[in-house]
C-alpha positions as CSV (number, residue, x, y, z in Angstrom):
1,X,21.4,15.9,-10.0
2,X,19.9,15.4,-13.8
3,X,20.5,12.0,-13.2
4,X,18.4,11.7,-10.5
5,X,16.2,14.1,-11.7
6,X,15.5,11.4,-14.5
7,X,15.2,8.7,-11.9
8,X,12.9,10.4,-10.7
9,X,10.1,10.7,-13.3
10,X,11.0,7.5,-14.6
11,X,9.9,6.3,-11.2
12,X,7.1,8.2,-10.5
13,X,5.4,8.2,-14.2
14,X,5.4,4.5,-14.5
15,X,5.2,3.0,-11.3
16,X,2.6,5.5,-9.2
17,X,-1.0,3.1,-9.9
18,X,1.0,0.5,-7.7
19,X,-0.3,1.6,-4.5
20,X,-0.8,-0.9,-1.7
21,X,2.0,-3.1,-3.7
22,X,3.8,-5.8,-2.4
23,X,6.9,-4.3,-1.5
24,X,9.1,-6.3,-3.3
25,X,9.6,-4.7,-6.4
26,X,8.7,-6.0,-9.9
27,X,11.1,-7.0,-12.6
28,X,11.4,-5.7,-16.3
29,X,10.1,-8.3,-17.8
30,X,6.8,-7.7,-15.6
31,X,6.5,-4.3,-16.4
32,X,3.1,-4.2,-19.1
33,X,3.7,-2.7,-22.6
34,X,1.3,-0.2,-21.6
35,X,4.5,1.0,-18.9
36,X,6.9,0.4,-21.1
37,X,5.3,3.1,-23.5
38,X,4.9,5.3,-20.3
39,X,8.5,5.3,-19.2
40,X,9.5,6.4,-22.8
41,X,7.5,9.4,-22.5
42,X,8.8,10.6,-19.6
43,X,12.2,10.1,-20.4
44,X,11.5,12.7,-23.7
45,X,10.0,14.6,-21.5
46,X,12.5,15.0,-18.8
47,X,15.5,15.3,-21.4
48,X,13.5,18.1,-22.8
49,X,13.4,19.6,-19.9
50,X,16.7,19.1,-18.4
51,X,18.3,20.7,-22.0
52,X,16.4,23.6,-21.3
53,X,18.0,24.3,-17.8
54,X,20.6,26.8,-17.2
55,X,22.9,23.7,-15.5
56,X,22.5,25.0,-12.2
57,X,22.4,21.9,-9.7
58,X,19.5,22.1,-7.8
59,X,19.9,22.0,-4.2
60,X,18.6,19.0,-1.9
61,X,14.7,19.2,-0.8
62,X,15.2,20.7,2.6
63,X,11.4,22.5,4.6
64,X,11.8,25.6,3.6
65,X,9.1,28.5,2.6
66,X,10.3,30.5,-0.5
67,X,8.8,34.4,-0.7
68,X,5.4,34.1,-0.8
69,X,2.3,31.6,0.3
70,X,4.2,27.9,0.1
71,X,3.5,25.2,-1.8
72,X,2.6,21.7,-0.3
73,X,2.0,18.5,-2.5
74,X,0.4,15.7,-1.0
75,X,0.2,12.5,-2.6
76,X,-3.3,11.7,-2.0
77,X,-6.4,13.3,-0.4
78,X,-6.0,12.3,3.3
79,X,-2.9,14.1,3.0
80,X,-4.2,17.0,1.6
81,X,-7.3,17.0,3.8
82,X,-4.8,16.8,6.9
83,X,-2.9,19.8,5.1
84,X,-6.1,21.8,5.0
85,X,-7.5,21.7,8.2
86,X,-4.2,22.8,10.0
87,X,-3.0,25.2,7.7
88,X,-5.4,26.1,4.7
89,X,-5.0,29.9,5.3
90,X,-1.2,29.7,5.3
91,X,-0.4,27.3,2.5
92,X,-1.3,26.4,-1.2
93,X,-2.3,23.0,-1.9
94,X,-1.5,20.5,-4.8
95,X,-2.9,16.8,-4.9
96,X,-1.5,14.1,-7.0
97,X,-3.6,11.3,-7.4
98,X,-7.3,13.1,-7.5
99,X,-9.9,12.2,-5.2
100,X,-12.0,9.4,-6.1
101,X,-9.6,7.8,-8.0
102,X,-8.3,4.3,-7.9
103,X,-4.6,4.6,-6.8
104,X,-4.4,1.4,-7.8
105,X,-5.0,2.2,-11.1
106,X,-3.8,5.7,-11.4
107,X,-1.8,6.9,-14.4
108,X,0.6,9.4,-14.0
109,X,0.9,13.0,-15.7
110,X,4.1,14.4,-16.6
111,X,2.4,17.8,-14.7
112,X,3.1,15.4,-11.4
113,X,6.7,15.4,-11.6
114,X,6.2,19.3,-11.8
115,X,4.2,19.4,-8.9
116,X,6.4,17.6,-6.9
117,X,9.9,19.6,-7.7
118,X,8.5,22.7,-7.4
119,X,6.4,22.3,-4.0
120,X,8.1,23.6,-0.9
121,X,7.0,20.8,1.1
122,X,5.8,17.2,-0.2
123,X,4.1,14.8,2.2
124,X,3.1,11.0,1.7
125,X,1.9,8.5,3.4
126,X,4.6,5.9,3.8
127,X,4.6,2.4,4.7
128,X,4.2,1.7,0.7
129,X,1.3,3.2,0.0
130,X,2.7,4.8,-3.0
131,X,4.2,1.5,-4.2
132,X,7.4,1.8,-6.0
133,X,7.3,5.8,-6.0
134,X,8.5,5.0,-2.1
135,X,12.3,5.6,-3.2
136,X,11.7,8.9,-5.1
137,X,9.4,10.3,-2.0
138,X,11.6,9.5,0.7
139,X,14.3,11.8,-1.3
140,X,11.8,14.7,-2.2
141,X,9.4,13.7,1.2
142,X,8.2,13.5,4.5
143,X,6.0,11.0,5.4
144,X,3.0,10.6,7.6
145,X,3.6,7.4,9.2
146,X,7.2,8.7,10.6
147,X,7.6,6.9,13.5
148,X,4.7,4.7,13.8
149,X,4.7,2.1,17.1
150,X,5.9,-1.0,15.1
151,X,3.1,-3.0,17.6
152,X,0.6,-0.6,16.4
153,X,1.4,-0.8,12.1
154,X,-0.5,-3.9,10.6
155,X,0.8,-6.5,8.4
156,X,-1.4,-8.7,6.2
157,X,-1.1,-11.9,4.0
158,X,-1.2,-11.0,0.4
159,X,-0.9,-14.5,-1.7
160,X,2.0,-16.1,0.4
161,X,3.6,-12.9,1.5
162,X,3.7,-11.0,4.1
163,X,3.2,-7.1,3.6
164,X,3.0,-3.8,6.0
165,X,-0.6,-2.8,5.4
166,X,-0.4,0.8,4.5
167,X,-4.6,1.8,5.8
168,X,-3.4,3.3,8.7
169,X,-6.2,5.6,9.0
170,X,-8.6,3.9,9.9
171,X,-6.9,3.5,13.2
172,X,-7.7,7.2,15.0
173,X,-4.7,6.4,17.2
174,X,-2.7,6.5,14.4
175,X,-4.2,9.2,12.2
176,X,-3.6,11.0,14.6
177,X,-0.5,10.8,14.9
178,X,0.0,11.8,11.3
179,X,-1.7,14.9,11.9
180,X,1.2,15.6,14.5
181,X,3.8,14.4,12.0
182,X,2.0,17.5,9.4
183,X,1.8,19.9,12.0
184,X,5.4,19.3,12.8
185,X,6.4,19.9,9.1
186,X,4.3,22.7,8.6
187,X,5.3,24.1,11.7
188,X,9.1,24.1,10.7
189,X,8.4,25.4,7.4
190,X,6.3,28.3,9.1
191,X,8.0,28.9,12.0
192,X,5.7,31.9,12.4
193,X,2.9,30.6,11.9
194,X,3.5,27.2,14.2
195,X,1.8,28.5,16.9
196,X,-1.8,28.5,15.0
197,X,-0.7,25.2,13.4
198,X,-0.2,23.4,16.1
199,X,-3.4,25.1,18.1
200,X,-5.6,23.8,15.0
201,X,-3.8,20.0,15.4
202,X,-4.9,20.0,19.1
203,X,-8.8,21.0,17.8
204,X,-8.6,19.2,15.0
205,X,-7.4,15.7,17.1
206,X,-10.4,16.6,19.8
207,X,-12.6,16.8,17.5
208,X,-11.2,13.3,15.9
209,X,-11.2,12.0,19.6
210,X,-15.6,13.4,19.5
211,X,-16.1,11.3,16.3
212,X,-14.6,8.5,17.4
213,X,-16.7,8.1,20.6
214,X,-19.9,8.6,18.7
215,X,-18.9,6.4,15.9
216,X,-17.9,3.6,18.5
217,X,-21.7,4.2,20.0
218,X,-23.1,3.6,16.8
219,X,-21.1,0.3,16.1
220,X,-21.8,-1.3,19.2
221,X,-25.6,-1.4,18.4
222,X,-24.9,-3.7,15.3
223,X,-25.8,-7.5,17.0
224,X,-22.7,-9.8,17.2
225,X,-23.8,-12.3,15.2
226,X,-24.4,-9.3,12.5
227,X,-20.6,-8.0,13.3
228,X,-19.3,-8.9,10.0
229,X,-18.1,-6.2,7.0
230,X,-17.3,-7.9,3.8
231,X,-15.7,-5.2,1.3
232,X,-14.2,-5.6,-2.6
233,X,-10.4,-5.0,-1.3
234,X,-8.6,-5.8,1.8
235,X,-8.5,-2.5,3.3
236,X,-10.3,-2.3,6.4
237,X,-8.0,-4.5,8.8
238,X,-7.2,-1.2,10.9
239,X,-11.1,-0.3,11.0
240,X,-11.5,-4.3,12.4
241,X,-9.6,-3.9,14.9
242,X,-10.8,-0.6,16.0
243,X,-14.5,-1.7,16.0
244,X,-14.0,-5.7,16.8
245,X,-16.1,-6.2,13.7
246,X,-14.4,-9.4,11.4
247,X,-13.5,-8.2,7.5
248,X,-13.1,-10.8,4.8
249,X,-12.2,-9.3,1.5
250,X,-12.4,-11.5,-1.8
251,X,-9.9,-10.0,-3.8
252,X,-6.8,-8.7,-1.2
253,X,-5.0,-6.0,-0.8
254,X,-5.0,-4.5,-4.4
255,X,-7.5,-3.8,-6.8
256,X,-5.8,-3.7,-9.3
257,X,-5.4,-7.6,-9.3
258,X,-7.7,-10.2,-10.5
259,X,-10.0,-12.4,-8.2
260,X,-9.0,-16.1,-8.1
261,X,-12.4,-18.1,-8.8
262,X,-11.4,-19.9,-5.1
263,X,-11.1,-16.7,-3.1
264,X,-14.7,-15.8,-4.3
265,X,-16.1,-19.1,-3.4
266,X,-14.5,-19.1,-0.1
267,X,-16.3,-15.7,0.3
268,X,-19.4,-17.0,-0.9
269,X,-19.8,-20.0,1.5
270,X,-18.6,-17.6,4.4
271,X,-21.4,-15.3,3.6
272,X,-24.1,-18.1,3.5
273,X,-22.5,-20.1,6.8
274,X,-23.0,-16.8,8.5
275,X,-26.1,-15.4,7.4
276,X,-24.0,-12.5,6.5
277,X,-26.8,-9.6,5.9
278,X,-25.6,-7.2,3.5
279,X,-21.9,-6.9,1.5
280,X,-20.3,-3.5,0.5
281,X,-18.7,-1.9,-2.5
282,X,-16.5,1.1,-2.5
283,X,-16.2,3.8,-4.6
284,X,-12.7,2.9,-6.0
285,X,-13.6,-0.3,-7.0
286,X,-15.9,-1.9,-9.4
287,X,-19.5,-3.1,-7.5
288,X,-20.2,-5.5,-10.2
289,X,-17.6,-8.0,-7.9
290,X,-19.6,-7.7,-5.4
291,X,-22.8,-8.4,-7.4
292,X,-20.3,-11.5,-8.5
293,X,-20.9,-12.6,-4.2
294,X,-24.8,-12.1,-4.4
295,X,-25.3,-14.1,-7.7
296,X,-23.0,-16.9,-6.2
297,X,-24.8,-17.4,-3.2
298,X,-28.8,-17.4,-4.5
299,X,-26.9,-20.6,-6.3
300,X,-26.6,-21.7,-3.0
301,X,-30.0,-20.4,-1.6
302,X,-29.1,-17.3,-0.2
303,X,-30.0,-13.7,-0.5
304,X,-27.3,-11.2,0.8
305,X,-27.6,-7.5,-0.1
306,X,-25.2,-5.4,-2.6
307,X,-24.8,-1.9,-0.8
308,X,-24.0,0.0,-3.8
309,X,-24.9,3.0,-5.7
310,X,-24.1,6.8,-5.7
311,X,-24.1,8.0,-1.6
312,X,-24.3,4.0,-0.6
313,X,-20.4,2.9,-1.1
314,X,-17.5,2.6,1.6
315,X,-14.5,5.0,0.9
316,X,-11.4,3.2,1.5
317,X,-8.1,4.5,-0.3
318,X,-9.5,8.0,-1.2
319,X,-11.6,11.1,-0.1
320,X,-14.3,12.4,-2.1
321,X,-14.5,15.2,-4.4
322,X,-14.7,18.3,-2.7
323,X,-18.2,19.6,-2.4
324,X,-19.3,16.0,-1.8
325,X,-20.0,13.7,1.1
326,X,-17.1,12.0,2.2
327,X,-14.6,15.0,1.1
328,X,-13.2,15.2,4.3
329,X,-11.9,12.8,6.7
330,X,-14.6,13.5,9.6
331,X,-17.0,12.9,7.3
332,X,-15.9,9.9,5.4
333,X,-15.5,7.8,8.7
334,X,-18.4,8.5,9.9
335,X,-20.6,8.0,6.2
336,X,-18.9,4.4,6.5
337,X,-19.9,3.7,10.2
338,X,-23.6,5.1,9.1
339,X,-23.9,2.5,5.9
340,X,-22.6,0.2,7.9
341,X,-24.3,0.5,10.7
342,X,-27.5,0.8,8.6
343,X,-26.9,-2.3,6.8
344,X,-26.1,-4.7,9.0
345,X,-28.2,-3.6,12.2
């Protein structure tokens, strides 16, 4: 059990940025110094910790409440958000990789590890969202996309290969069936309280089904020939197909790589062949790439908008902070169908 305790950390303290990775696994000699350094820490850390144990063995992580409110960790803020709106009076909450941050570039903190062994309940998304962590969570997890439709789960071409594209939620079909997937584990960790959980999923998925419609009337007012949503990152397939609107992304499905000089160009002369009205940054990635699309196609003659700026970015792979617009999943689908909408109208 200390072994895989160690595993564990090791795991999750160096390798949790590499969200929306390729899911073949990097080896040492690709890990950066900057990971290298990482790992060492944690395995201090960990040792430190272990030493100060009593040498009990730890039992396997099974859903079950302790005495008390429970504890769920989710991995990021859809999970969390899902969490919330079907049990946020019976539960305690605990996010790992904060909202508005990058997961791609997300460095782990040793209080992560802490969050995830002590939880009662730890939920992430799956189909490799979380990278290499995916080893460690399906131990100490459950995952949202349990038992997807194959036909319905994306797959996408990132640089020659062929990867399971993890932005499930922007398929409502989908989303929500991870919101039955949560209330099924809350429900079996609360077996008291499953009634109400599973009463909020049913509101909470009618109210998904509202959204949806209204969001779908919005779309279709934006001309065909305007029908076209060029974002920083490849992570709006699901949304493409939901809303028959073509996505081209310059820099694929992780930000946390760099943009080939080609892929930009190839952008750029897409945007000028199809009069392509405005292009949109997101609020985990840099908008001076997309400023990078504008500048290379006045060379060319050609003025395209930057949609950019506080309140005026997509949200792709997080919520935003609470108290903000977008903080909730409702309300982050629909800002994005209103800028885009907006913007290309």
């Amino acid at each position: 059990m200390k072994k895989n305790v160690l595993l564990a950390l090791l795991i999750v303290c160096a390798i949790f940025a590499s969200a929306c990775t390729k899911l073949d696994a990097q080896n040492e000699a690709e890990v950066p110094e900057t990971e290298k350094a990482t790992i060492a820490e944690a395995e201090k850390l960990i040792i430190n910790e272990i030493e100060e144990t009593d040498g009990a063995e730890a039992e396997e992580p099974t859903i079950e409440a302790v005495e008390g409110i429970p504890t769920v960790t989710g991995t990021t803020t859809f999970v969390v958000d899902i969490v919330n709106r079907l049990a946020e009076d019976f539960v305690i909450t605990e996010l790992i990789v904060p909202a508005g941050d990058d997961p791609h570039l997300y460095e782990p903190k040793p209080q992560d590890l802490e969050k995830l062994t002590n939880s009662d309940l730890v939920i992430y998304h799956g189909l490799h969202f979380e990278g290499r962590m995916v080893d460690v969570l399906e131990t100490m997890g459950h995952q949202l996309a349990k038992d997807f439709p194959a036909d319905e789960v994306g797959v996408m071409d990132d640089q020659g290969v062929m990867i399971v594209d993890p932005h499930f939620w922007f398929n409502i079909d989908l989303y929500k069936k991870a919101v039955e997937n949560v209330a099924d584990y809350l429900s079996q960790m609360l077996p008291d309280k499953a009634a109400d959980i599973n009463t909020n999923a049913e509101t909470y998925k009618s109210d998904l089904d509202q959204m949806f419609a209204s969001c779908q009337e919005k779309m279709d007012t934006i001309p065909k020939q305007s029908r076209i949503l060029i974002t920083p990152h490849d992570a709006f397939n699901y949304f493409s197909r939901s809303f028959d609107i073509p996505v081209m992304a310059p820099q694929g499905v992780s930000t946390d790589s760099e943009v080939a000089n080609k892929d930009i160009q190839n952008t750029v002369d897409f945007i000028v062949q199809n009069k392509v009205k405005a292009v949109f940054a997101e609020t985990t990635t840099d908008p001076a790439r997309m400023e990078k699309l504008k500048e290379a196609a006045q060379v060319q003659g050609f003025e395209v908008k930057v949609v950019s700026g506080e309140g005026n970015e997509l949200f792709s792979d997080s919520l935003a902070p609470a108290g903000e617009v977008g903080d909730n999943y409702i309300d982050m689908f629909t800002h994005n169908v209103d800028l885009i909408v907006e913007n290309l109208k």
